[in-house]
LOMAR-945964 format. One record per residue: residue in three letters; chain; z, y, x of N, C-alpha, C in turn. Coordinates in steps of 0.05 Angstrom, whole numbers, plus 5000, padded with zeros to 4 digits. Each point is the difference from the previous one (the first is absolute). Last residue first. Layout:
LOMAR-945964
SITE type mol n_zz n_yy n_xx ca_zz ca_yy ca_xx c_zz c_yy c_xx
SITE  ALA   A    Z    Y    X     Z     Y     X    Z    Y    X
...
end
This chain:
LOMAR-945964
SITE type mol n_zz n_yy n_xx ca_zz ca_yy ca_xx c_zz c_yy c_xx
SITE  UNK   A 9296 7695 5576  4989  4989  5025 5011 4970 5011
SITE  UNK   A 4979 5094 4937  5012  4976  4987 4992 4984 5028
SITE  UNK   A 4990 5101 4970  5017  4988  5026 5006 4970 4989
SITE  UNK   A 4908 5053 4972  5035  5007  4994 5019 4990 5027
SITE  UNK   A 4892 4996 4972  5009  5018  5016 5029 5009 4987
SITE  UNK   A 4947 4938 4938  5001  4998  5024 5013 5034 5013
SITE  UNK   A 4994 4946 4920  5023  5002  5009 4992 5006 5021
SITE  UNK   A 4961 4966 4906  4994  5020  5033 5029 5012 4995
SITE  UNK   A 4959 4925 4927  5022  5010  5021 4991 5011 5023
SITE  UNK   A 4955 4956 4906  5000  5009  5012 5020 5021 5022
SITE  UNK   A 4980 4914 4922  5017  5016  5011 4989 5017 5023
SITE  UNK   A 4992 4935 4906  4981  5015  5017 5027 5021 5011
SITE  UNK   A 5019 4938 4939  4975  4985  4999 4987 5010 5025
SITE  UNK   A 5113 4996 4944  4980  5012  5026 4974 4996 5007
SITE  UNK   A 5084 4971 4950  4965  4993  4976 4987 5026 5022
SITE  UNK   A 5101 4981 5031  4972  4975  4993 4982 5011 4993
SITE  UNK   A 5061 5053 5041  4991  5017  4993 4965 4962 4995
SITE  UNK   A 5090 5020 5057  5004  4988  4971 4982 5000 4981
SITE  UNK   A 4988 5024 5099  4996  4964  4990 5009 4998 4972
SITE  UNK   A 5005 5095 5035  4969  4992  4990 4998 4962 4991
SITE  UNK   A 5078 5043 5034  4987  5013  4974 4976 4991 4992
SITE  UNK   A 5037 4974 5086  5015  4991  4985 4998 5015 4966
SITE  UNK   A 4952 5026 5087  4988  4977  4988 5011 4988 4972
SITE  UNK   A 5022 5083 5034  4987  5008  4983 4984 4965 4997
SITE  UNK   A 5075 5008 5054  5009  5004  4975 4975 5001 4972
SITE  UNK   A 4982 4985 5106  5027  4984  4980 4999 4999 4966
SITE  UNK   A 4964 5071 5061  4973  4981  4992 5022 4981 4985
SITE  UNK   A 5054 5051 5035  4993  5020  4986 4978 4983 4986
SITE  UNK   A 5050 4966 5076  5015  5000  4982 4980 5016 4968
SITE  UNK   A 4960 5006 5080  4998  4979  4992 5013 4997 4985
SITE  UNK   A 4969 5095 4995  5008  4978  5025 4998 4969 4996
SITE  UNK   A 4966 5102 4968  4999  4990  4985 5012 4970 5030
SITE  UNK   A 4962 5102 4981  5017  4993  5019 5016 4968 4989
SITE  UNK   A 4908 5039 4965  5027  5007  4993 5030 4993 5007
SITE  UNK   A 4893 4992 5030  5012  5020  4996 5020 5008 4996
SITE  UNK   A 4946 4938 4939  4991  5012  5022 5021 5018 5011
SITE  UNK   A 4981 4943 4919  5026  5011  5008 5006 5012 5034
SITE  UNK   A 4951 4968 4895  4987  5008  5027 5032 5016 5015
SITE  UNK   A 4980 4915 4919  5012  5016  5016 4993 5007 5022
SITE  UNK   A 4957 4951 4910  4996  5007  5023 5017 5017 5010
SITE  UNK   A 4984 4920 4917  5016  5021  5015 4989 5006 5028
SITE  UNK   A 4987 4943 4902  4985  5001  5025 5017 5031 5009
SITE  UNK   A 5027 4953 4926  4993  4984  5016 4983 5008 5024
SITE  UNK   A 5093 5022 4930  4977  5009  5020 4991 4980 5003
SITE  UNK   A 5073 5004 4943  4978  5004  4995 4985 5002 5013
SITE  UNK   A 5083 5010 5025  5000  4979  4996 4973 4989 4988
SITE  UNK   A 5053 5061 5050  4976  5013  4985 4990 4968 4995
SITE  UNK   A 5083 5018 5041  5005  5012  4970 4967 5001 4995
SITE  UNK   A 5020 4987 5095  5004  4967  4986 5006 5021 4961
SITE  UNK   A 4984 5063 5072  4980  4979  4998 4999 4983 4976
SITE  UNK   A 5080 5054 5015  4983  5018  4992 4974 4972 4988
SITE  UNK   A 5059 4979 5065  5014  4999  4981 4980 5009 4975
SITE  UNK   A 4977 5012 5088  5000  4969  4995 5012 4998 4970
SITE  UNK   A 5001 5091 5030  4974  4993  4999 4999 4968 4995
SITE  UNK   A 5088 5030 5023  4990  5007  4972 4967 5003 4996
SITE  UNK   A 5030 4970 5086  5011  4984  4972 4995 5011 4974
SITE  UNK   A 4995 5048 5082  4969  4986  4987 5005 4980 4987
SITE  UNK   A 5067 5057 5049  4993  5007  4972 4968 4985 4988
SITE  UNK   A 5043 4997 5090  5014  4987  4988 4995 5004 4969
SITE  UNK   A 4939 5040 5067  5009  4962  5009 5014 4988 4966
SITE  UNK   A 4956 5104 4994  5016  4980  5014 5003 4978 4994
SITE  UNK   A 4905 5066 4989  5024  4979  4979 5017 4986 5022
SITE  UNK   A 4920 5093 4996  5023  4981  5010 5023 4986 4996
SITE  UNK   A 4895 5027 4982  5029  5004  4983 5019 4976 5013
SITE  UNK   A 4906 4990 5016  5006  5021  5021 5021 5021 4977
SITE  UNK   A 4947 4932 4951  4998  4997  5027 5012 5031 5011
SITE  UNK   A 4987 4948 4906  5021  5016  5006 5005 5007 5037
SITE  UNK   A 4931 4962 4906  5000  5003  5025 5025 5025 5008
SITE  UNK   A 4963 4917 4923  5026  5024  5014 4992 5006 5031
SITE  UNK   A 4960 4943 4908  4989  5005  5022 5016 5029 5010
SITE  UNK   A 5006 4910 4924  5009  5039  5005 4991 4998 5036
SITE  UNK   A 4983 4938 4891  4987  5007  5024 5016 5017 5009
SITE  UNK   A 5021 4974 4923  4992  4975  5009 4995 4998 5034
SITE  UNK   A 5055 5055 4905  4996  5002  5029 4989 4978 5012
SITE  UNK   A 5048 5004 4915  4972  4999  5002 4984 5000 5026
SITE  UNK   A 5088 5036 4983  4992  4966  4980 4976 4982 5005
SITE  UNK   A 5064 5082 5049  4976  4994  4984 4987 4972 4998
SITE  UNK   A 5084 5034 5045  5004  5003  4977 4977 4988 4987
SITE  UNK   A 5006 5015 5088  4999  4976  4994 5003 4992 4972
SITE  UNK   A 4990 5086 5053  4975  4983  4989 5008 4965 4993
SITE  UNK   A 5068 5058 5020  5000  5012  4975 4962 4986 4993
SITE  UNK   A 5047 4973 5074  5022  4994  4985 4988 5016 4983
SITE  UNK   A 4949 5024 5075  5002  4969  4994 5004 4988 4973
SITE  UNK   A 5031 5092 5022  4969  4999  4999 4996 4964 4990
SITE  UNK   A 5084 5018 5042  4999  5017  4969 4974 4992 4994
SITE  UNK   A 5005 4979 5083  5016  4989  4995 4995 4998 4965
SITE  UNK   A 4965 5064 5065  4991  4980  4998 5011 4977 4988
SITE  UNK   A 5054 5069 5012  4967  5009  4989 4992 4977 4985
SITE  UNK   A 5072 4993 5058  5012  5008  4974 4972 5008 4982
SITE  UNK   A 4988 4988 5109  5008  4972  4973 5003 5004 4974
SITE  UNK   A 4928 5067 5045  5039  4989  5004 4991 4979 4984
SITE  UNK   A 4927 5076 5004  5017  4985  4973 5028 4990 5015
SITE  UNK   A 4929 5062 5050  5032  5000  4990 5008 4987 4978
SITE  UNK   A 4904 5003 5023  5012  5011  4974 5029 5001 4999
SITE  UNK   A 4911 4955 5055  5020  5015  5004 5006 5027 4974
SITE  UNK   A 4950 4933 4950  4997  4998  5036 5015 5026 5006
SITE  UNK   A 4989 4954 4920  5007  5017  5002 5005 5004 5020
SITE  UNK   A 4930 4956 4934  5003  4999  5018 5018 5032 5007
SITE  UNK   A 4973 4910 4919  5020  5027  5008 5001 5011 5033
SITE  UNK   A 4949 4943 4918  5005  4996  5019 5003 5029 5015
SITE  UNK   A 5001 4921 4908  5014  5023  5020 4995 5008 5017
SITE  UNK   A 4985 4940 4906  4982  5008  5029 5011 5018 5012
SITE  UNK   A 5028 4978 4910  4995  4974  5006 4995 4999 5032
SITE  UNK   A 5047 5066 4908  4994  4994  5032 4985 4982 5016
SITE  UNK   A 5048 5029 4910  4977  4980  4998 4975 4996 5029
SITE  UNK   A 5087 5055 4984  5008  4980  4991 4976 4978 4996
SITE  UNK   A 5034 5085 5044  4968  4993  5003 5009 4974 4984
SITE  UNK   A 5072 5056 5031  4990  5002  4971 4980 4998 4990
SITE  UNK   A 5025 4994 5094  5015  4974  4979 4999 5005 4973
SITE  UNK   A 4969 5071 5063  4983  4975  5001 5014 4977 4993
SITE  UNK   A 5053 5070 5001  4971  5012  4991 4984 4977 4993
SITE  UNK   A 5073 4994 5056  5012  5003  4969 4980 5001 4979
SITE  UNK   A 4986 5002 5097  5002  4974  4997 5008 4993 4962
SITE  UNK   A 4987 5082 5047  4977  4986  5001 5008 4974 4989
SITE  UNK   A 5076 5053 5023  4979  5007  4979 4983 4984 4990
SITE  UNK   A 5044 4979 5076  5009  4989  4980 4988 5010 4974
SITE  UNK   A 4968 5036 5082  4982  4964  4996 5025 4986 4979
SITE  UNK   A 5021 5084 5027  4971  5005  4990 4991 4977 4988
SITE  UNK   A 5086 5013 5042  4993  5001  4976 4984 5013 4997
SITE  UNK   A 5005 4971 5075  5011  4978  4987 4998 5014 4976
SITE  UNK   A 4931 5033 5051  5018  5002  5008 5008 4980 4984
SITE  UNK   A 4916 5049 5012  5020  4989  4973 5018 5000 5008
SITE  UNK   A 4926 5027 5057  5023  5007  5004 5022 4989 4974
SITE  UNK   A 4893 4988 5021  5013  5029  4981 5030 5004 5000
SITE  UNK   A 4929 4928 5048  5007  5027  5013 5003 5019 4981
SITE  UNK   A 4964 4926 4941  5009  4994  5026 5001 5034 5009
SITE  UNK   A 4982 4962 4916  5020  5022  5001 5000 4998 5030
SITE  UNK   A 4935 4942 4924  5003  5014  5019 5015 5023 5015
SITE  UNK   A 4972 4924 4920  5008  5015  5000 5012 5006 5036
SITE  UNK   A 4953 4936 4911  4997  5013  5032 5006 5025 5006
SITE  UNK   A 5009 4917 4914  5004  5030  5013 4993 5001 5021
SITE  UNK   A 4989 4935 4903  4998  5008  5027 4992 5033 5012
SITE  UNK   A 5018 4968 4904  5015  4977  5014 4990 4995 5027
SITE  UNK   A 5034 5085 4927  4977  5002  5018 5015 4958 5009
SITE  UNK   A 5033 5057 4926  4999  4978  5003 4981 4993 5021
SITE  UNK   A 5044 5084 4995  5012  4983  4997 4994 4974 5007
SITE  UNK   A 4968 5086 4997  4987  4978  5025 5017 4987 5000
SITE  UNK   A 5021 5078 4955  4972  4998  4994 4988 4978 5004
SITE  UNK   A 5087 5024 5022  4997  4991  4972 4978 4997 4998
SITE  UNK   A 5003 5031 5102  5010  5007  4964 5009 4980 4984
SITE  UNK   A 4994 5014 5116  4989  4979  4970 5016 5009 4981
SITE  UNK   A 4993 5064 5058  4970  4977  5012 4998 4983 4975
SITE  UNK   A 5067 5074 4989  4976  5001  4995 4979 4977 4999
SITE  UNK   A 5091 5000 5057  4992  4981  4956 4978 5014 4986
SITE  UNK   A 5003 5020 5094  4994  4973  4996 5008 4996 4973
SITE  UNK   A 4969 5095 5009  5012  4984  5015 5009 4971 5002
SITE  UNK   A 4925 5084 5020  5006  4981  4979 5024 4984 5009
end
């Protein structure tokens, strides 16, 4: 089956998802797919996306973010992106990415794993502080190089 199979037209107005792709190799344009797919959830409310080692990248992960931010509705997103290796200097577009979901209030990033430094935690703080009507946060960060 293939992912615009997963979500049809059928599951348009679904307003919570769980959805599970971890160790399938997406890659950056897997997780931009994905990301095109799941912004046509327009009545979306509950997310929770686990794409554990999946070669997403910055440019992935990035896109993905920037196309769940589209959703209006979006209240809840529970991401797990642990062990996709994201450079130092490209986790701006994850900070960048962050601060567009302006609707969230309870957020969990799993980020286990993902070679991820101090400069790198930096950036993903600096996304997440624009991110007021915030109520619930959850952050793993552990086993990276942030020291």
């Amino acid at each position: 089956m293939e992912l615009a199979e997963l979500i049809s037209s059928n599951y348009l107005d679904i307003q919570q998802l769980a959805l599970n792709l971890s160790l399938n190799d997406l890659g950056v344009e897997g997780a931009i797919s994905l990301g095109q797919r799941l912004s046509q959830l327009t009545q979306l409310q509950d997310l929770n996306l686990s794409l554990r080692t999946n070669l997403i990248e910055d440019q992935g992960m990035g896109s993905l973010i920037t196309y769940l931010s589209t959703l209006p509705s979006l209240r809840t997103l529970h991401i797990e992106l642990c062990r996709n290796k994201f450079g130092t200097n490209n986790l701006y577009l994850l900070s960048r990415s962050l601060s567009r979901l302006s609707n969230i209030k309870e957020l969990t990033l799993q980020l286990t794993e993902s070679n991820i430094d101090n400069a790198g935690a930096k950036n993903i703080a600096i996304g997440l502080y624009s991110l007021k009507g915030l109520e619930s946060l959850t952050l793993n960060l552990e086993i990276n190089i942030i020291g």
